[in-house]
LUMKE-946144 format. One record per residue (C-alpha): residue number from 1; x, y, z. Coordinates in steps of 0.1 Angstrom, whole numbers. Example, Ala and Ser with C-alpha at 12.3 -4.5 7.8 and 13.67 -1.06 7.14 Angstrom:
2
<rec n="1" X="123" Y="-45" Z="78"/>
<rec n="2" X="137" Y="-11" Z="71"/>
***
This chain:
469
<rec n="1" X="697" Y="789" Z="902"/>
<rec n="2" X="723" Y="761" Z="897"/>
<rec n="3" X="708" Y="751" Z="869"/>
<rec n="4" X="713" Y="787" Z="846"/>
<rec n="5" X="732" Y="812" Z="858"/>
<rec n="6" X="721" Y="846" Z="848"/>
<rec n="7" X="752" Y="870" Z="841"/>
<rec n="8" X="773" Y="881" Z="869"/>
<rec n="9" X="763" Y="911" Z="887"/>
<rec n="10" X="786" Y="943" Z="880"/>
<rec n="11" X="790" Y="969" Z="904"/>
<rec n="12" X="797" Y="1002" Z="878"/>
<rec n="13" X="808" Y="1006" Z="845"/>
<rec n="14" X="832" Y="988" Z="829"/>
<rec n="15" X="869" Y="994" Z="828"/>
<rec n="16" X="868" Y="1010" Z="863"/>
<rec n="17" X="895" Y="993" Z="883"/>
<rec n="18" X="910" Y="1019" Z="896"/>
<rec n="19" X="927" Y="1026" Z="931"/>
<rec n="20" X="904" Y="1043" Z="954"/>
<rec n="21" X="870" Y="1037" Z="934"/>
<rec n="22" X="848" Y="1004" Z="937"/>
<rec n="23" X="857" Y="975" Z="916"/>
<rec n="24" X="831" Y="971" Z="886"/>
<rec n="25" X="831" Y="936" Z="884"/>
<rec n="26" X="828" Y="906" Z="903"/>
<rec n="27" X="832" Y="870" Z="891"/>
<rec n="28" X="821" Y="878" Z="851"/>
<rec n="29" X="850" Y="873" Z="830"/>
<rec n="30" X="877" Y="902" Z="825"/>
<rec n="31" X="872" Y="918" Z="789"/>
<rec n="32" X="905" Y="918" Z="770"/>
<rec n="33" X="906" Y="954" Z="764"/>
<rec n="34" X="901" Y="958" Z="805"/>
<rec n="35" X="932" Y="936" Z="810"/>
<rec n="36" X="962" Y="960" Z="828"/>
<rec n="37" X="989" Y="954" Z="851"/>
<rec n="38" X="1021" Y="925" Z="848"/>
<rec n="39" X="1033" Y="896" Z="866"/>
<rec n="40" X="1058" Y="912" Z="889"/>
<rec n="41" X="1026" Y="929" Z="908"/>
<rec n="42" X="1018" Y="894" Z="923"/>
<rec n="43" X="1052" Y="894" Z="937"/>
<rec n="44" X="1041" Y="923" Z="961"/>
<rec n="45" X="1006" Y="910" Z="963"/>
<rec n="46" X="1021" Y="874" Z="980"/>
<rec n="47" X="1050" Y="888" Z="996"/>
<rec n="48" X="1027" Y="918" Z="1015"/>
<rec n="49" X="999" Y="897" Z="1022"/>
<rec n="50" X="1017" Y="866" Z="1041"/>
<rec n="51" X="1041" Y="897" Z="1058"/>
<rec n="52" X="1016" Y="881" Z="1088"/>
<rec n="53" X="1026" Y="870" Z="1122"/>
<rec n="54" X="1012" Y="839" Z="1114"/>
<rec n="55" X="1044" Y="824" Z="1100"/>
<rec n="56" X="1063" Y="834" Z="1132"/>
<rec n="57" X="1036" Y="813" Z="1152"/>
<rec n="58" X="1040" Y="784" Z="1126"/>
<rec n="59" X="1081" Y="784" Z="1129"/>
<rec n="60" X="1073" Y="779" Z="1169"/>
<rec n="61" X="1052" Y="756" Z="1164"/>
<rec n="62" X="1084" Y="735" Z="1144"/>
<rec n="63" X="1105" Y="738" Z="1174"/>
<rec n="64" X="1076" Y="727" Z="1199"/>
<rec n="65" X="1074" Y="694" Z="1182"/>
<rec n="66" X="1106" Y="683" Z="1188"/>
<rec n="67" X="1127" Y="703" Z="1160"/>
<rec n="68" X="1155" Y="718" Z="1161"/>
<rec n="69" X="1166" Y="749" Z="1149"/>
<rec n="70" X="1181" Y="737" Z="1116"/>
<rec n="71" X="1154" Y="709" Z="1113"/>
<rec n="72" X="1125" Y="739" Z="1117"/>
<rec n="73" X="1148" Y="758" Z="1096"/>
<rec n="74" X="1142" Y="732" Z="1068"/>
<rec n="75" X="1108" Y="724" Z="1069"/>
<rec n="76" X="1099" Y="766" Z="1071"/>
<rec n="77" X="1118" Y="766" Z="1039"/>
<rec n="78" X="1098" Y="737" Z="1021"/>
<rec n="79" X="1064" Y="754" Z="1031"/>
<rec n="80" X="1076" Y="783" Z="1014"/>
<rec n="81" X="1085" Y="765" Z="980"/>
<rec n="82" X="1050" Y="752" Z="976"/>
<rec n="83" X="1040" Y="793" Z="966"/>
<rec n="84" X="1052" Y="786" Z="933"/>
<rec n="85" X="1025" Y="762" Z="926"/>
<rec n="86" X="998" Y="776" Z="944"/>
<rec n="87" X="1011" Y="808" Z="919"/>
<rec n="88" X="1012" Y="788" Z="892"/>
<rec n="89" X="976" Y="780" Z="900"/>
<rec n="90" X="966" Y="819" Z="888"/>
<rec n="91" X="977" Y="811" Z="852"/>
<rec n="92" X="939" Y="798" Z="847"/>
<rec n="93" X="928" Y="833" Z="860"/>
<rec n="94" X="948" Y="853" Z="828"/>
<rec n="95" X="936" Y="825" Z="805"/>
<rec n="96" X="900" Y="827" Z="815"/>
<rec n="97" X="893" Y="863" Z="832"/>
<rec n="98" X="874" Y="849" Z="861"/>
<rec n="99" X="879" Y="833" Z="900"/>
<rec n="100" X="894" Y="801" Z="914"/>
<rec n="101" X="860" Y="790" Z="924"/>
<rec n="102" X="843" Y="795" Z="887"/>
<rec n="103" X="873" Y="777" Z="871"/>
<rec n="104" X="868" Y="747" Z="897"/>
<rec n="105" X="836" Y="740" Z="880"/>
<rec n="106" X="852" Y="723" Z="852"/>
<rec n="107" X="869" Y="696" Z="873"/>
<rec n="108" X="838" Y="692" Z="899"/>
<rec n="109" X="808" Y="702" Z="876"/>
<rec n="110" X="785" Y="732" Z="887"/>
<rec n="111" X="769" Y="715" Z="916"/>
<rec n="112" X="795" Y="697" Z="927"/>
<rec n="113" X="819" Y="727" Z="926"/>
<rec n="114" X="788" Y="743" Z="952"/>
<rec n="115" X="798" Y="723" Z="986"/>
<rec n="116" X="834" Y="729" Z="986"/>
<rec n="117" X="828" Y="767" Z="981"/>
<rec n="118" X="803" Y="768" Z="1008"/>
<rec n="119" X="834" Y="754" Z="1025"/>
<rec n="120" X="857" Y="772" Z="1017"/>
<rec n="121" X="838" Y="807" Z="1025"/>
<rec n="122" X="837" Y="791" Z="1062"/>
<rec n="123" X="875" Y="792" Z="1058"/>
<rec n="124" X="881" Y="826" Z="1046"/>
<rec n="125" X="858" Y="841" Z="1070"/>
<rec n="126" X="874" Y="817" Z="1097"/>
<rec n="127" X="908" Y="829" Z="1090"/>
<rec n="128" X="901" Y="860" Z="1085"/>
<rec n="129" X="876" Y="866" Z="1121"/>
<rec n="130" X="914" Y="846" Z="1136"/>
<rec n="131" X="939" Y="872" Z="1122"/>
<rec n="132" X="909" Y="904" Z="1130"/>
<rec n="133" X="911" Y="892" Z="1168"/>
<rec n="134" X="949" Y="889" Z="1164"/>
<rec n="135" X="952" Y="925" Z="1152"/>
<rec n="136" X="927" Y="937" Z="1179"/>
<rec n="137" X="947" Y="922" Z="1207"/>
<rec n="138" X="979" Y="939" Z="1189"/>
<rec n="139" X="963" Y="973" Z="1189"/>
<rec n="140" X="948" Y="969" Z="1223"/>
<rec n="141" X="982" Y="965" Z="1239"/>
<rec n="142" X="997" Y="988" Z="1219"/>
<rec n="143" X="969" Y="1013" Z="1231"/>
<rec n="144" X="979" Y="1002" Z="1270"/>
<rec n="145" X="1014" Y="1010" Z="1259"/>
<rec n="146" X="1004" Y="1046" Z="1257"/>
<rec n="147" X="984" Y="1049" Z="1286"/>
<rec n="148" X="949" Y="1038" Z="1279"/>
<rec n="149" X="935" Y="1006" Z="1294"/>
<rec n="150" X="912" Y="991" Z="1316"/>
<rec n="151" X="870" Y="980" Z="1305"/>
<rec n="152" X="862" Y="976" Z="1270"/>
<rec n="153" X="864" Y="1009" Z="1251"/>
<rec n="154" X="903" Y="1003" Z="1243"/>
<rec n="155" X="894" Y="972" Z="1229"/>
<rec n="156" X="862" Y="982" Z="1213"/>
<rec n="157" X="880" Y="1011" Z="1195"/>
<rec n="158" X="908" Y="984" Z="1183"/>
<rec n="159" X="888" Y="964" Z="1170"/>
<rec n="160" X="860" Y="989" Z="1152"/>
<rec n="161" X="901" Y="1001" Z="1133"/>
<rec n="162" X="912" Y="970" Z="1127"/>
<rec n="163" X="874" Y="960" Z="1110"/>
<rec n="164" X="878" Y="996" Z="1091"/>
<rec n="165" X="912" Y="990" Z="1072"/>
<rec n="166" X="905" Y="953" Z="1067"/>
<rec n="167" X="869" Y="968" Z="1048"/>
<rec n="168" X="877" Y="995" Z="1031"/>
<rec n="169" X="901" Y="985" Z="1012"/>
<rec n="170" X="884" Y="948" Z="1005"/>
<rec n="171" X="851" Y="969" Z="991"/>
<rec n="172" X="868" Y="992" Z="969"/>
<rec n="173" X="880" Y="961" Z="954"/>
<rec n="174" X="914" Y="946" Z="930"/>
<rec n="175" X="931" Y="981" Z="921"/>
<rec n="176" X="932" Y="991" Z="959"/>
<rec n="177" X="941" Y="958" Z="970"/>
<rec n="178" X="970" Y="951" Z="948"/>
<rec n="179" X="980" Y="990" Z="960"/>
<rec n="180" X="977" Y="983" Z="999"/>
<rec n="181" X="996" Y="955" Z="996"/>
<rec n="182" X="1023" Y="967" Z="977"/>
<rec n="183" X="1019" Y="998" Z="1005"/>
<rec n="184" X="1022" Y="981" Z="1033"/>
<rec n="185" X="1046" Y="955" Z="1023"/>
<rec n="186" X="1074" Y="986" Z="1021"/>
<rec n="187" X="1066" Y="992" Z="1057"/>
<rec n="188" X="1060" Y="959" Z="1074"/>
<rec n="189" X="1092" Y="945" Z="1053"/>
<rec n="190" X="1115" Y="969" Z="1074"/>
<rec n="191" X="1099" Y="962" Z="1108"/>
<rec n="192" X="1100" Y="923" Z="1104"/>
<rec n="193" X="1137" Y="927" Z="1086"/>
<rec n="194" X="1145" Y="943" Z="1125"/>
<rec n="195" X="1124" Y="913" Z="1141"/>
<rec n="196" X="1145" Y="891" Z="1125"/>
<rec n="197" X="1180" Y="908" Z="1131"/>
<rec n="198" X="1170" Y="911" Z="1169"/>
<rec n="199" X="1160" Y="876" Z="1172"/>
<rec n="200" X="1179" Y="856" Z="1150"/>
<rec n="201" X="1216" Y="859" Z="1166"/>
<rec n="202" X="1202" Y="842" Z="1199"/>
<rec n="203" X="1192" Y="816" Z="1186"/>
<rec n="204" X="1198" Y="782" Z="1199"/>
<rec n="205" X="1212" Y="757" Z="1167"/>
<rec n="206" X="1222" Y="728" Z="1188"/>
<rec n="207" X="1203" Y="698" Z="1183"/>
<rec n="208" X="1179" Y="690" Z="1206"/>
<rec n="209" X="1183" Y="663" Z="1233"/>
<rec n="210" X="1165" Y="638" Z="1214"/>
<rec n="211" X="1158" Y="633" Z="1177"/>
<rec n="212" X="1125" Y="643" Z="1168"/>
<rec n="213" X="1097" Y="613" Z="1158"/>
<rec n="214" X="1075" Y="607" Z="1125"/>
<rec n="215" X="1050" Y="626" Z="1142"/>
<rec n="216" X="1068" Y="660" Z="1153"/>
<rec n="217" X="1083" Y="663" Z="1115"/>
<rec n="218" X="1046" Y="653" Z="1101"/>
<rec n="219" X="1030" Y="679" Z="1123"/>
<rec n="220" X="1051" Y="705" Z="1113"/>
<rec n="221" X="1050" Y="698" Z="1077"/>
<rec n="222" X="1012" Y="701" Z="1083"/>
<rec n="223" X="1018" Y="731" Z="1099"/>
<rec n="224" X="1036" Y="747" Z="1074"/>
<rec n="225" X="1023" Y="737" Z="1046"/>
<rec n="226" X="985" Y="747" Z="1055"/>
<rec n="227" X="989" Y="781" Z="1051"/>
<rec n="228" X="998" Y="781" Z="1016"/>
<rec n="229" X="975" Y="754" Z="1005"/>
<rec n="230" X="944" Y="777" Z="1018"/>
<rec n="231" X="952" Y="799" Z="992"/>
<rec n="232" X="945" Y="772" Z="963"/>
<rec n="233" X="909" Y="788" Z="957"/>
<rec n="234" X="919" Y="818" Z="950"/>
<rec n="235" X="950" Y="826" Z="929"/>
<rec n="236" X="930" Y="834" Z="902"/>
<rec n="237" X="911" Y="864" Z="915"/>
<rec n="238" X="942" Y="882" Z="917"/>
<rec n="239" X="956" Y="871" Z="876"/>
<rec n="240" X="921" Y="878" Z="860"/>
<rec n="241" X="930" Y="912" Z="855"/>
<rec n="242" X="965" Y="904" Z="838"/>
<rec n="243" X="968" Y="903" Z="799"/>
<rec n="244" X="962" Y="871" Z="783"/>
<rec n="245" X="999" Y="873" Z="769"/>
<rec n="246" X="1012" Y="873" Z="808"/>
<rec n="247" X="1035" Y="836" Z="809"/>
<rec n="248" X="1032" Y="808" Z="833"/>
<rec n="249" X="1070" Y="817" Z="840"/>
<rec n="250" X="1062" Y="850" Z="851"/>
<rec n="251" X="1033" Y="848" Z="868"/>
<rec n="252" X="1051" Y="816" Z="888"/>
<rec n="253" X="1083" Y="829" Z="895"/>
<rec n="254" X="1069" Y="866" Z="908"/>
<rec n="255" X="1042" Y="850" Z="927"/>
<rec n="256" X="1065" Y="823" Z="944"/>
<rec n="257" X="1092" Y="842" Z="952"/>
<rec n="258" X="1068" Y="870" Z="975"/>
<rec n="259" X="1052" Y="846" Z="989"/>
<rec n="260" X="1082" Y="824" Z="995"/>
<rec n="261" X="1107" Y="855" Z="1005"/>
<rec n="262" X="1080" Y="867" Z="1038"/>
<rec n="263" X="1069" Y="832" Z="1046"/>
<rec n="264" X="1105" Y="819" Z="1052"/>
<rec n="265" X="1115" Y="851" Z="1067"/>
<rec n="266" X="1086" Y="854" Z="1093"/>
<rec n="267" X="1089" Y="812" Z="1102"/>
<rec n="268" X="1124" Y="817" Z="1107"/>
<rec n="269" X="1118" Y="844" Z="1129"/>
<rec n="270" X="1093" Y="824" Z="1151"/>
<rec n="271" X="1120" Y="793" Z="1148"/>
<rec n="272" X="1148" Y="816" Z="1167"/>
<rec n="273" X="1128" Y="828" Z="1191"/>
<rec n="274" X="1109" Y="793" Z="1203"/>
<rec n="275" X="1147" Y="782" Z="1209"/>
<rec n="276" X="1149" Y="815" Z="1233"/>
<rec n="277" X="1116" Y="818" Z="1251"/>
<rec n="278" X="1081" Y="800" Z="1260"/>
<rec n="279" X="1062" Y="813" Z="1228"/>
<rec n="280" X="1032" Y="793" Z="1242"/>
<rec n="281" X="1014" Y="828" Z="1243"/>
<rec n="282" X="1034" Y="838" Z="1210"/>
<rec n="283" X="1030" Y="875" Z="1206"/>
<rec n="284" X="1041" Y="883" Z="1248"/>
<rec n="285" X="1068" Y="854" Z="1243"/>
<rec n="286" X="1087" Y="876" Z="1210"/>
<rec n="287" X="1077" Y="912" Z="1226"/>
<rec n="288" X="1102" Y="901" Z="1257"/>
<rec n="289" X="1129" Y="892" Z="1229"/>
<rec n="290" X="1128" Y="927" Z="1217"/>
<rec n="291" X="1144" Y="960" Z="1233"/>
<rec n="292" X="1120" Y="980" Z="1250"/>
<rec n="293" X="1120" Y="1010" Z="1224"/>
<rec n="294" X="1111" Y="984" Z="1197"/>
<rec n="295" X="1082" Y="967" Z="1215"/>
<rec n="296" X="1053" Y="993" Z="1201"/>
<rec n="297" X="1068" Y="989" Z="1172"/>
<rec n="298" X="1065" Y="954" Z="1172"/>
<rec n="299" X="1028" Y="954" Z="1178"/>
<rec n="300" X="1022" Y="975" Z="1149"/>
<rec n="301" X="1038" Y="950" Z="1128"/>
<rec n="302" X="1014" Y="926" Z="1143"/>
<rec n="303" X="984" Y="946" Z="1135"/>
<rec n="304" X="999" Y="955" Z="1098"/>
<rec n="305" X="1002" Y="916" Z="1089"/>
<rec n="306" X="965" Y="905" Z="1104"/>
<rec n="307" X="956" Y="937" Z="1082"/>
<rec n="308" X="972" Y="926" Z="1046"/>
<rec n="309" X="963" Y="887" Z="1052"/>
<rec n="310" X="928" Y="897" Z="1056"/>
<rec n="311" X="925" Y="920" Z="1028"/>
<rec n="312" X="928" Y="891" Z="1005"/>
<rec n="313" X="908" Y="867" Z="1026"/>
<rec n="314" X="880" Y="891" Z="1028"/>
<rec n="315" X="883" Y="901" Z="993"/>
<rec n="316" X="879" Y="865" Z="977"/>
<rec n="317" X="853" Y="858" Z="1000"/>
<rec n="318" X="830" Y="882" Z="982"/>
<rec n="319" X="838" Y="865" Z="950"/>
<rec n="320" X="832" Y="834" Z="965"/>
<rec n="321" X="792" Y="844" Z="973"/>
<rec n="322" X="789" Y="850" Z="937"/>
<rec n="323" X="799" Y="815" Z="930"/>
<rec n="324" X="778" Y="801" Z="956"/>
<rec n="325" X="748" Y="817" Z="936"/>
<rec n="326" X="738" Y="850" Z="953"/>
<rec n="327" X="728" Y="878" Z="927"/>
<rec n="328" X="742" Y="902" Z="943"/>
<rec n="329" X="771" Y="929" Z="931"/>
<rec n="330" X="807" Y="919" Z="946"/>
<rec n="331" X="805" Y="951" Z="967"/>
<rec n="332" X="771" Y="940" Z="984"/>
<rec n="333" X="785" Y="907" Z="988"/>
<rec n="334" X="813" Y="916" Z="1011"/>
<rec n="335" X="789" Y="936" Z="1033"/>
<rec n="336" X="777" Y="897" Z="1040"/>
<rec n="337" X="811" Y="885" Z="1049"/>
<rec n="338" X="820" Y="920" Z="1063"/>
<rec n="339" X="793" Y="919" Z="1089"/>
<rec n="340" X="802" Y="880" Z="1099"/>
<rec n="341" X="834" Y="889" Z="1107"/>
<rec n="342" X="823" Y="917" Z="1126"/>
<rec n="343" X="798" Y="894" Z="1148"/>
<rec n="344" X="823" Y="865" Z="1153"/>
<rec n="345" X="855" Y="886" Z="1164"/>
<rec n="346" X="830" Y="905" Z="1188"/>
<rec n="347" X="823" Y="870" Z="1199"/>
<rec n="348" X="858" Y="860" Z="1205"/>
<rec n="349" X="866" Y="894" Z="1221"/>
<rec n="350" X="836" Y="901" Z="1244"/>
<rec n="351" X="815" Y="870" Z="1250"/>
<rec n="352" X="837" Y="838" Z="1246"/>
<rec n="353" X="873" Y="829" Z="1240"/>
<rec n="354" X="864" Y="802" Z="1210"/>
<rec n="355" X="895" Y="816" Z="1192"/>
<rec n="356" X="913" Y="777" Z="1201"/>
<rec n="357" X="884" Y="758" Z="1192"/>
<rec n="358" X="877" Y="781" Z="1158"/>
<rec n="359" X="917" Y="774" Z="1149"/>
<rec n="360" X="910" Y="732" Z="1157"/>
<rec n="361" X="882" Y="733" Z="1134"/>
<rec n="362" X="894" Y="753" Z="1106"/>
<rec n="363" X="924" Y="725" Z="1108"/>
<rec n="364" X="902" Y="699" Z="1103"/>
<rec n="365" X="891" Y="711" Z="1075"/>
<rec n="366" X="919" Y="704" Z="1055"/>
<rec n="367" X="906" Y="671" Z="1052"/>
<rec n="368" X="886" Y="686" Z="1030"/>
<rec n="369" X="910" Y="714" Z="1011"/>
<rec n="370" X="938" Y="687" Z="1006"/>
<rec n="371" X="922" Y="669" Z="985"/>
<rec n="372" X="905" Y="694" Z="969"/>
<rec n="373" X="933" Y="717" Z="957"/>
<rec n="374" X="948" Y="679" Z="948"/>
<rec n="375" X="918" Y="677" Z="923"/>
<rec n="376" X="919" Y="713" Z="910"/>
<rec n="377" X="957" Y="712" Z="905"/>
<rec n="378" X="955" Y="678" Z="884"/>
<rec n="379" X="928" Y="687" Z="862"/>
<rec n="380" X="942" Y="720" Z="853"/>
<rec n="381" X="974" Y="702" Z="844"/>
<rec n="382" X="954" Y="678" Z="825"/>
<rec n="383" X="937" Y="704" Z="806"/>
<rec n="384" X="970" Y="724" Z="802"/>
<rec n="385" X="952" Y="753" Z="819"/>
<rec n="386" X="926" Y="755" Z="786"/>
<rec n="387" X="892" Y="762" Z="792"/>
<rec n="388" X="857" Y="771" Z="777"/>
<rec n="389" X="851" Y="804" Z="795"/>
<rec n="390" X="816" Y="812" Z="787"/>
<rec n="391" X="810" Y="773" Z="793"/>
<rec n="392" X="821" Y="780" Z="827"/>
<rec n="393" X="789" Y="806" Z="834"/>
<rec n="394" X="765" Y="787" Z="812"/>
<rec n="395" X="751" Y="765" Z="837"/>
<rec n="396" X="730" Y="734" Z="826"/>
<rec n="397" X="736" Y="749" Z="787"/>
<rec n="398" X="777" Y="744" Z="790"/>
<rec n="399" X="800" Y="714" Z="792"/>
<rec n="400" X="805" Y="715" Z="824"/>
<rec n="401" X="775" Y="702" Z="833"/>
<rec n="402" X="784" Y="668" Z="830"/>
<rec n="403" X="758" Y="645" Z="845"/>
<rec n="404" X="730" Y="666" Z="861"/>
<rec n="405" X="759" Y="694" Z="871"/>
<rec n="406" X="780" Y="664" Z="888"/>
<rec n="407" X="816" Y="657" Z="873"/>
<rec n="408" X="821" Y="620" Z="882"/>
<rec n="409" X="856" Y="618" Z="881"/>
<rec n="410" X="863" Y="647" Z="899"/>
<rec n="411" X="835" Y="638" Z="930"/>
<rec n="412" X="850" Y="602" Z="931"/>
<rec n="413" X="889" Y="617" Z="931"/>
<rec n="414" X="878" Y="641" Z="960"/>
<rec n="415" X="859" Y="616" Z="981"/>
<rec n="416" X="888" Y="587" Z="981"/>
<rec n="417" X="915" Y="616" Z="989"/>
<rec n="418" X="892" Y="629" Z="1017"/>
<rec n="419" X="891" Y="592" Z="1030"/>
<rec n="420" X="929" Y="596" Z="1032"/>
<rec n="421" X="931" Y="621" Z="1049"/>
<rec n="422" X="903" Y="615" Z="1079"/>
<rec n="423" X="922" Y="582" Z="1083"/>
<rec n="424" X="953" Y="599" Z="1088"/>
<rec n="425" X="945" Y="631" Z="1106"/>
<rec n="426" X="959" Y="643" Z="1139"/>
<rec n="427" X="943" Y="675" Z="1150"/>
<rec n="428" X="921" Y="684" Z="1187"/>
<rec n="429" X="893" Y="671" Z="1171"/>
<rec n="430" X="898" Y="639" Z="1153"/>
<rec n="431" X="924" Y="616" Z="1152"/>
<rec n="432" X="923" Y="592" Z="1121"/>
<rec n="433" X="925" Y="556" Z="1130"/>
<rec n="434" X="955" Y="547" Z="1109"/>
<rec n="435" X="976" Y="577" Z="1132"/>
<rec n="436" X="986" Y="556" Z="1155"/>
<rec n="437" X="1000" Y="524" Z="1133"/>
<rec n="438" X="1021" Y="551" Z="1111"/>
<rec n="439" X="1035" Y="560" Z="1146"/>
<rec n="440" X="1018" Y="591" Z="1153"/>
<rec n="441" X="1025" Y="607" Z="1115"/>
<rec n="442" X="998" Y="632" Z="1103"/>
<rec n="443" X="998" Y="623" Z="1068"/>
<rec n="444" X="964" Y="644" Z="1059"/>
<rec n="445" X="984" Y="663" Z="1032"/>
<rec n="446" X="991" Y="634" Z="1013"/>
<rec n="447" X="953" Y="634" Z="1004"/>
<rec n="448" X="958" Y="657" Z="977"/>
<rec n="449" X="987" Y="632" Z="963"/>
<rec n="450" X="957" Y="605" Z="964"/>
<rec n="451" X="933" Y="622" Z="951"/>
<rec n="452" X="952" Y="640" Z="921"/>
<rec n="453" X="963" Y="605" Z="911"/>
<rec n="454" X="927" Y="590" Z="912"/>
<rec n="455" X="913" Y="619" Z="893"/>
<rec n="456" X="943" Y="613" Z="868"/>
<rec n="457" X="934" Y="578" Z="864"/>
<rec n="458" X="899" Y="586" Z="858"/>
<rec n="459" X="896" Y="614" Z="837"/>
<rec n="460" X="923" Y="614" Z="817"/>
<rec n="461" X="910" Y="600" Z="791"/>
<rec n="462" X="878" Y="620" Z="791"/>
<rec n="463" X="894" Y="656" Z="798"/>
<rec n="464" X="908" Y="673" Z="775"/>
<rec n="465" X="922" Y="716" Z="769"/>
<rec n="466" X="890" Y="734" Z="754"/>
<rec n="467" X="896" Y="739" Z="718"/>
<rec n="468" X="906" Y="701" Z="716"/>
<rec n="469" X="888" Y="671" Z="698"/>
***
């Protein structure tokens, strides 16, 4: 299977991505004359799709490692500046017509690109069970609001409508996505502009009784910077579609600024409100910031967010099975990932709370990501974003095969930043040995400095943009 891959699976005829009607394609390269759409739509797809509470929980997060408002402030702002590389990142997808996960082939080889998307389809269907149980909860309260509570039917219902909008619009695939998003953004961008104007003028800017150590400010970069480094394998699904004349400017500056305009908003939010409350239980702590009238409200805008971040988790997920080798249609795919989100969030909801433990071990896991977006990110540069695209679907037969499907450089690059980062790790479930002599710093991020700069040193003589003697 590794060794030839047989075309991508289509679901219909070509040319039909349209709102409202399944997506005909999957991970096979976007035909120039099916090319549509312009930079400014990722602006709308980032800026609706990280509208999530998430960032509200992250800001909170700052303040509860010893930040203070301004401090918080600062490092909320920095997390939201790394968008426009992780935008930046799609520019591969309008020069090649395909996923993040096909185009990492070229900088891991085909077999070695095959463990880190295994991976990272644990992470999207991770995240996306995390911000389904989120929504549920949201809904479920807001449904108690109303009247209607007690056994499991409330939050049975929740959760079968919070499965249903998260689906629906992930199966009819990249027209109806980029429209929900857009949709929804509208909508949630007025209720979290309220959020912030209730919650923001009590906020407490003093600086806090003592300075904050290497380890609160190296948590909360950790913190804040996650979020947007999970999205490094998958830019690309969402520029495929774009014409091949579609700039690196544009496609960077529209894709940046959404994501950076709702991330900063939202972890701003949750910074002004940690200085106000215990946001320990972070949705109850912000509901009893908020007038009474507004507090339905409020859990709607929950629910919205966990809805729009999914969308795209989900979404790319389905993509990602194709990478991983299954011949299946990008619709049937994401029946797969559809149906383990389903089991895990009935898991979480009505067997056992593993919601904490789930969150610790997708964390860990950047050990992992860090490094790996470090590699991607370096050998794009070094290729200057110029690839063989049918070489990247030709298996064994293409050059990026390298030795037996294996791309040294980019295997040796990963491995020494993952060492990195497991010795510098601080999360529930391992703490790296050289945490303690850095003075409790997490410096897991820097793994994708290290292994950038190893794969630079090894391959840059070797890699080169297709086209290139």
């Amino acid at each position: 299977m590794l060794g030839h891959e047989a075309a991508p699976t289509t679901d219909g005829p070509a040319g039909r991505d349209e709102v409202f009607q399944v997506e005909g394609h999957g991970i096979d390269p976007i035909p120039d004359a099916e090319r549509h759409g312009g930079a400014k739509d990722l602006f709308w797809l980032w800026f609706g799709s990280n509208l999530t509470f998430t960032y509200v929980i992250n800001g909170a997060l700052a303040v509860s490692f010893g930040l203070s408002f301004w401090q918080a402030t600062a490092v909320v702002v920095l997390g939201g500046l790394s968008f426009f590389a992780i935008s930046a990142a799609g520019l591969g997808g309008v020069r090649t017509g395909t996923a993040t996960l096909v185009i990492s082939r070229a900088a891991f080889g085909v077999r070695g690109n095959w463990p880190a998307g295994l991976l990272n389809w644990v992470v999207s269907i991770g995240y996306t069970i995390v911000n389904t149980v989120v929504g549920t909860l949201a809904l479920e309260a807001f449904l108690a609001d109303l009247g209607w509570s007690g056994g499991h039917l409330p939050r049975a219902l929740a959760l079968a409508v919070t499965l249903a909008l998260t689906f629906v619009v992930a199966l009819w695939g990249h027209a109806t996505v980029q429209w929900a998003e857009r949709w929804m953004a509208y909508v949630l961008a007025v209720g979290f502009a309220a959020l912030l104007a209730f919650v923001l003028p009590g906020a407490d800017t003093s600086a806090p009784a003592a300075a904050p150590g290497a380890s609160g400010w190296s948590l909360a970069l950790v913190v804040m910077l996650a979020g947007p480094f999970s999205y490094v394998p998958m830019p690309a699904d969402y520029t495929r579609y774009l014409p091949r004349t579609t700039s690196l400017k544009a496609l960077t500056w529209s894709g940046g600024l959404g994501g950076l305009v709702s991330s900063v908003a939202l972890g701003i939010a949750g910074v002004a409100a940690a200085t106000q409350a215990d946001l320990t239980d972070a949705v109850a702590g912000t509901e009893g910031l908020l007038p009474g009238w507004f507090q339905p409200l409020f859990l709607a805008l929950v629910l919205g967010g966990s809805v729009t971040n999914s969308i795209i988790t989900l979404y790319s997920s389905s993509l990602n099975l194709q990478v991983l080798g299954i011949p299946w249609s990008r619709a049937r795919a994401i029946l797969v990932s559809a149906a383990v989100t389903a089991a895990g969030s009935l898991g979480a909801l009505f067997l056992v709370d593993f919601t904490t433990s789930l969150l610790s071990f997708l964390s860990l896991l950047i050990i992992v990501f860090a490094p790996w977006g470090g590699v991607f990110l370096a050998d794009m540069v070094l290729r200057r974003c110029r690839y063989d695209s049918a070489a990247l679907h030709a298996g064994e037969h293409g050059a990026y095969w390298y030795r037996a499907g294996w791309h040294p450089a980019g295997i040796a690059a990963l491995l020494a930043g993952m060492l990195f980062s497991a010795l510098t790790c601080d999360s529930e479930l391992w703490t790296g040995p050289l945490v303690a002599p850095l003075g409790g710093a997490d410096l897991s991020l820097l793994g994708a400095v290290v292994a950038a700069a190893v794969h630079v040193l090894l391959a840059r003589r070797t890699v080169r943009p297709a086209g290139t003697a």
